[in-house]
C-alpha positions, 0 to 999 in steps of 0.5 A, a space after each residue: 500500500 502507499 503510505 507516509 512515513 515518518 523515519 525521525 521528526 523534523 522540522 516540516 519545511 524539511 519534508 520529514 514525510 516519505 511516500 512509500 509502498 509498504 505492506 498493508 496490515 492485517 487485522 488481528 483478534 477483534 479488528 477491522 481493516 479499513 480503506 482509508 478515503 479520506 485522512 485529515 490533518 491535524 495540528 497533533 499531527 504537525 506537533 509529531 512530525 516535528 517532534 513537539 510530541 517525544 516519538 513513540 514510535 517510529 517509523 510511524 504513519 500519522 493521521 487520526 481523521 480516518 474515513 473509509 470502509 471496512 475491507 476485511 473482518 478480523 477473527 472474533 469482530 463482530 460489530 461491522 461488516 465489509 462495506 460498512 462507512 466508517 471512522 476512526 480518531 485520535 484515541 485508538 485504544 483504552 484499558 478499559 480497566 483502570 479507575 480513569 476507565 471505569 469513571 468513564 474518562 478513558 481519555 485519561 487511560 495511562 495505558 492508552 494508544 493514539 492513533 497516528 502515534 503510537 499506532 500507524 494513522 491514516 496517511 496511507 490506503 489501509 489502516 487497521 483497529 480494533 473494531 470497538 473504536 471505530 465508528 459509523 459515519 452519519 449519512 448526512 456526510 459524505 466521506 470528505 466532510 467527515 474527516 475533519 469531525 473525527 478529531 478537530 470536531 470532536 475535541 473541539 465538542 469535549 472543549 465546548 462541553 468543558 468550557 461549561 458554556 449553555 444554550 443562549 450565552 455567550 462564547 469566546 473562541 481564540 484562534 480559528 482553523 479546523 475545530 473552532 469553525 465546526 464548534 462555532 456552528 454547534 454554539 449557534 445551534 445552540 442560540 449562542 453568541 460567539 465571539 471570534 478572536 484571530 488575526 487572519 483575515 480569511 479566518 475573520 471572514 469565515 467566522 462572519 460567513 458562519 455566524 459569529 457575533 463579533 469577530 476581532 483580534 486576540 488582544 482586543 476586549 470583546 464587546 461584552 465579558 464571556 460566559 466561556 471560552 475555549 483557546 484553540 490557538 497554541 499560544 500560552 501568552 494568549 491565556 491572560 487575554 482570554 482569563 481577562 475577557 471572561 466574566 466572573 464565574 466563567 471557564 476557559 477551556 484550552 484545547 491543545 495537546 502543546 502549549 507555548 510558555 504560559 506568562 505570569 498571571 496576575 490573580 485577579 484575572 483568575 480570581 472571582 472563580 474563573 475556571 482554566 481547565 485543560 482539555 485532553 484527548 477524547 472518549 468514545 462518548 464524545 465521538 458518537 455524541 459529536 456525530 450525532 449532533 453534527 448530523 442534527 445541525 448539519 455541520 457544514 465542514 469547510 474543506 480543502 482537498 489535497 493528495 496524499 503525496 502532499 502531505 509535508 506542503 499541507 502540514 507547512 500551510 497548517 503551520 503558516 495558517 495558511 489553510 481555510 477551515 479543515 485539510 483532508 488527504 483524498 487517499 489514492 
């Protein structure tokens, strides 16, 4: 099968990615193979590649935004057929055992795997799990719009969740790419108003096109405090400007598996019971909710489609912030 590897992480104007024909995997007890259709790209993906996340394995095929379809049925799985639409994300698997487990947050899992890290991902035709982390992809979407909601859609809808935001109040959302255009339709179906703070002016003008109340830069305060808001852009310094933007009692959710430096806080930007909570990882729950509510809206994913060969150039654009909405690899 073709796949891209990546050999030892790199910077990605360097083009750590190879393009590659390699064996494809074959499923064992309770898994599945997939197709792959269609991968998208993630800003995790980009923190792998350049190694901001220690390597866990390598060589290693990124990509955790998987759709495709089930091409052949592994001893003992049972749940899917051949021919059944699928897609797999970022958490690929959990112990099921431990107390995080059992309280039902797997996303915590210290023995968990992540796809397209410590298992080989989507940036190749085929790609192999365990069949009780796969999941059936809503008619409303085709195999392209899909793709960007099995990560950027559903950590972007575990950050709404934490940000403690309720239908009708008011929301911030710092930095706009991939996650933030598909929660920000989310919010609006939920009679919220939305608040946008990024620099780019094509970002600007997509929050408008989806509905924001108020689009601005990030360190400019917004028309009225927040009830939450959740930091999408990697960007430590931009917590105080967000912790400075909420009201009192209000929660600041940061959605980001790598964080530049925070500053030093001043306390009265936290104090009043501001929250500021991390977001990490995902759970099974958290996807079949996300699909479910993304088909009620429906989500409209905007989407730019590249080949698999043009990986490393797409991961430079995401870096750049050069993309609108969403990146998806169309798989040979």
């Amino acid at each position: 099968m073709r796949a891209m590897l990546l050999d030892q992480p790199a910077p990605v104007a360097t083009k750590p990615l190879r393009e590659d024909e390699i064996a494809a995997p074959e499923p064992g007890l309770g898994h599945i193979r997939l197709r792959v259709t269609h991968c998208g790209i993630c800003r995790t993906d980009l923190h792998i590649v350049e190694g901001d996340l220690p390597p866990k394995k390598v060589p290693v095929i990124p990509g955790h935004q998987i759709v495709g379809t089930v091409e052949l049925v592994g001893p003992r799985a049972r749940r899917f057929r051949r021919g059944d639409r699928l897609g797999v994300a970022w958490l690929n698997w959990a112990c099921g055992r431990c107390p995080y487990c059992r309280e039902d947050r797997e996303n915590l899992c210290e023995a968990a795997r992540f796809t397209g890290y410590q298992v080989d991902g989507g940036y190749a035709q085929y790609v192999v799990v365990d069949e009780a982390f796969a999941y059936r992809i809503p008619d409303a979407f085709t195999d392209l719009q899909a793709a960007p909601l099995l990560c950027a859609g559903v950590i972007g809808f575990r950050s709404l969740r934490l940000s403690e935001i309720k239908p009708g109040q008011r929301l911030g959302l710092y930095g706009f790419g991939a996650s933030a255009h598909i929660v920000l339709q989310i919010a609006r179906h939920w009679g919220c108003e939305v608040h946008v703070f990024t620099r780019g002016e094509g970002h600007q003008r997509l929050a408008r096109k989806l509905g924001a109340t108020w689009v601005g830069r990030p360190e400019e305060p917004p028309p009225h405090p927040l009830d939450g808001a959740i930091l999408f852009a990697p960007v430590g310094a931009l917590v105080p400007e967000a912790l400075r933007a909420l009201r009192r009692g209000g929660t600041l959710a940061i959605n980001a598996i790598h964080l530049t430096p925070i500053p030093g806080l001043n306390y009265e930007w936290l104090y009043h019971e501001r929250t500021l909570r991390s977001v990490a990882n995902c759970t099974r729950q958290d996807a079949e909710d996300l699909l479910r509510i993304a088909a009620e809206v429906p989500v409209r994913t905007e989407v730019e489609v590249f080949p698999l060969g043009e990986a490393n150039s797409v991961l430079e654009l995401l870096k750049g912030a050069r993309l609108r909405g969403a990146a998806v690899l169309e798989i040979p």
